[in-house]
N, C-alpha and C positions, 0 to 999 in steps of 0.2 A: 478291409481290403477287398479290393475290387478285382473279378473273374474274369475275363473275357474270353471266350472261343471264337476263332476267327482269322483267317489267313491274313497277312500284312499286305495284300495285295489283293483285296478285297474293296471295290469304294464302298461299302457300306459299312465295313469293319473299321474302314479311314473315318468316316464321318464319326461314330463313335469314340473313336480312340483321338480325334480331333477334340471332338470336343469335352471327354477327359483329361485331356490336355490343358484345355482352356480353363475348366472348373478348378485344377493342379490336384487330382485324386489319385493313390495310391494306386496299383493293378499288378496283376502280372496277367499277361495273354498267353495262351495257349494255342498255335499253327492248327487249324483246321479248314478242311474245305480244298478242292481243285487235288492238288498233287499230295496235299497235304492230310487227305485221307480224315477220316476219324467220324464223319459226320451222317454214315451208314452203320455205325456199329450201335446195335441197342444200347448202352449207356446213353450217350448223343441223343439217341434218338426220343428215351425217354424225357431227357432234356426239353426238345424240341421237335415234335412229330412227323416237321416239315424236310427236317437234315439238312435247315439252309444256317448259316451266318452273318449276324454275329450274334450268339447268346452270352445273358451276364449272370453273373449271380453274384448279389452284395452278403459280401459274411456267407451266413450259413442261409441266408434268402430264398426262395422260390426262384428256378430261372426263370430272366424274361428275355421272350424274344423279338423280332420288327424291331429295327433299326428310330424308326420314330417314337414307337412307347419306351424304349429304354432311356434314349435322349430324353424324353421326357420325364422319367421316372428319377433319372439323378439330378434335372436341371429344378426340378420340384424338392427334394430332398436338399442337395449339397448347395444351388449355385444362388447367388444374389442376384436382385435387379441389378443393371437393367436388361439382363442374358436372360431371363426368365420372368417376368413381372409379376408380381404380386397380387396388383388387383386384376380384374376381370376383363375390364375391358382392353387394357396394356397388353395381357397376358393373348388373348383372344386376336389382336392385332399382330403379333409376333406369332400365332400359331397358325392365321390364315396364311401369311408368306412362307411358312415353313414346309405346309403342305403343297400350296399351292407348286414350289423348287421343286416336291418327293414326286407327283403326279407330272408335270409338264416338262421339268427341267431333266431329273435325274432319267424319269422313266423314256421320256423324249429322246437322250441321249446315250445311253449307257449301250442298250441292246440295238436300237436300229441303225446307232452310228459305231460307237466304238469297238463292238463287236462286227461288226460288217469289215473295221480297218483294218484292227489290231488281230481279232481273235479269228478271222476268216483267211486264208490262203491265197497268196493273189491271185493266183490263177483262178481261184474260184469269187474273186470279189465283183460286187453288179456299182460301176461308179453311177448308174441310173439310179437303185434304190438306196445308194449310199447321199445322193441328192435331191432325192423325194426327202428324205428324211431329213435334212438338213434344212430342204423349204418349210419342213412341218413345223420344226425347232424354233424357226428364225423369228415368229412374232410372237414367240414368249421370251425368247431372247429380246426382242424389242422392246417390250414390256419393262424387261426388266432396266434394261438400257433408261428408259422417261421414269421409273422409279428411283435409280443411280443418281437423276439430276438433282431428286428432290433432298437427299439425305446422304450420310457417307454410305452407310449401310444400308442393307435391303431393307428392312421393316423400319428403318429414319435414321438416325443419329448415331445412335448406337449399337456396337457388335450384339446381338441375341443368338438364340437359336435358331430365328428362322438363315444365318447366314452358312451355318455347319451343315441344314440341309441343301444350301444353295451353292456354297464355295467349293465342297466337295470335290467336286465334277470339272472345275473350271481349271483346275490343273491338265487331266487328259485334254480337254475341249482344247485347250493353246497349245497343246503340244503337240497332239498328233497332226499328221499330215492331210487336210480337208481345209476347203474352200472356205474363207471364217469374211462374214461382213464387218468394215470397220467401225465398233463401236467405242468411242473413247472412255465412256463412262464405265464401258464394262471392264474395257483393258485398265482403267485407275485404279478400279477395285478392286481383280485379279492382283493386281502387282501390291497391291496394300494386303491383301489376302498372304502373301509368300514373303510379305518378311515376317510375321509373326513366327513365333518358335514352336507352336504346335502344329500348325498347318505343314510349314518346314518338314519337321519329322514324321508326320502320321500322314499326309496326305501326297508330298512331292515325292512318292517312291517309284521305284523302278515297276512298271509295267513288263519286262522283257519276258520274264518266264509264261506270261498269258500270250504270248505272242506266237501264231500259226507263221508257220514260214511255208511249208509246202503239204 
C-alpha cells in the first residue's frame, strides 16, 4: 500500500496521484499542505526537510520526496512499457520530455502565471507581468505544439511519463481566465488528456479554495 502526503489541490500532488492512477496502485492520501496544515510539524518534517508536497512512502519504505523521483521510483518498480521503458535509450527519450514539461512547462506556468490569476488579488494583479509571462511560456508551448504533430503523445505514440509531467498543468492553463494562442495540436491533446479516468479524478479538481479574492 501506497502513502501519500499531499493536499488534493496541489498540481504536484495531482501529477503523482495521476499517474497512480494510470499505473491502477493501491494508496490512501493523507491532506497536507496550504490550509491543510501538517507539513511544519516535526514528524513531516523528519519526512521531508523541505515541508513541501507530495511525500510517499511504499509499505514500510524510506519516504521519498520531488514529485519527479517519486514518478519515477513507482514508474521503475510497478509500471510496464511503454509508460516507462525498459531499455535505455526508450527510457532516456521519455525522460528528456519529462523533464524538459518539469523545468519549462510546469515551472513556466504554475508561479509566474497561475499564481499571479488565481492566487493574487485582483486589485493587486500586474496584467503586464501576467503577459511577460505568458510570452516567455509561449515558445515552449510552441514546441510542444510541432512535437503534438509528430505523435499522439509527447514523447510519440504512446501515453509515458513524460505526459503526467506535461498534462498536469494543461487543465489550469484552459481554464483559467488568460490570453491562450490557438494551438490545435495542443487543444487535441488536452481534450484526449480529460477523458481518461485518472486525469478526470486527480487532476480536473476544483482550484477555488487557492483562490485570493481580496
Amino acid at each position: 500500500m501506497l502513502t501519500v502526503w499531499g493536499r488534493r489541490t496541489s498540481s504536484n500532488v495531482q501529477a503523482l496521484m495521476w499517474g497512480i492512477g494510470e499505473v491502477g496502485l493501491a494508496y490512501r492520501r493523507i491532506e497536507a499542505g496550504h490550509i491543510h496544515g501538517l507539513t511544519d510539524t516535526p514528524a513531516f518534517r523528519a519526512m521531508n526537510p523541505n515541508g513541501t508536497v507530495p511525500v510517499l512512502r511504499d509499505g514500510d519504505g524510506d519516504p521519498i520526496w520531488e514529485t519527479g523521483a517519486i514518478l519515477r521510483y513507482l514508474a521503475g518498480r510497478y509500471a510496464a512499457p511503454p509508460f516507462w521503458p525498459a531499455e535505455g535509450a526508450g527510457r532516456a527519450r521519455v525522460d528528456q520530455w519529462a523533464e524538459w514539461a518539469k523545468i519549462n512547462i510546469t515551472l513556466g506556468f504554475t508561479e509566474p502565471v497561475f499564481w499571479r490569476v488565481v492566487r493574487t488579488a485582483p486589485s493587486r494583479r500586474d496584467p503586464a507581468a501576467i503577459a511577460a509571462a505568458l510570452a516567455k511560456l509561449d515558445p515552449f508551448l510552441d514546441i510542444a505544439e510541432a512535437q503534438l504533430a509528430r505523435g499522439a503523445f509527447l514523447a510519440g505514440d504512446d501515453f509515458t511519463l513524460a505526459d503526467i509531467q506535461f498534462g498536469h498543468v494543461l487543465f489550469r492553463y484552459f481554464d483559467i481566465a488568460i490570453a491562450r494562442r490557438d494551438r490545435p495540436g495542443l487543444r487535441r491533446y488536452y481534450d484526449a488528456l480529460a477523458t481518461r479516468p485518472a486525469y478526470r479524478e486527480h487532476v480536473m479538481v476544483s482550484y477555488e479554495e487557492l483562490r485570493v479574492l481580496d
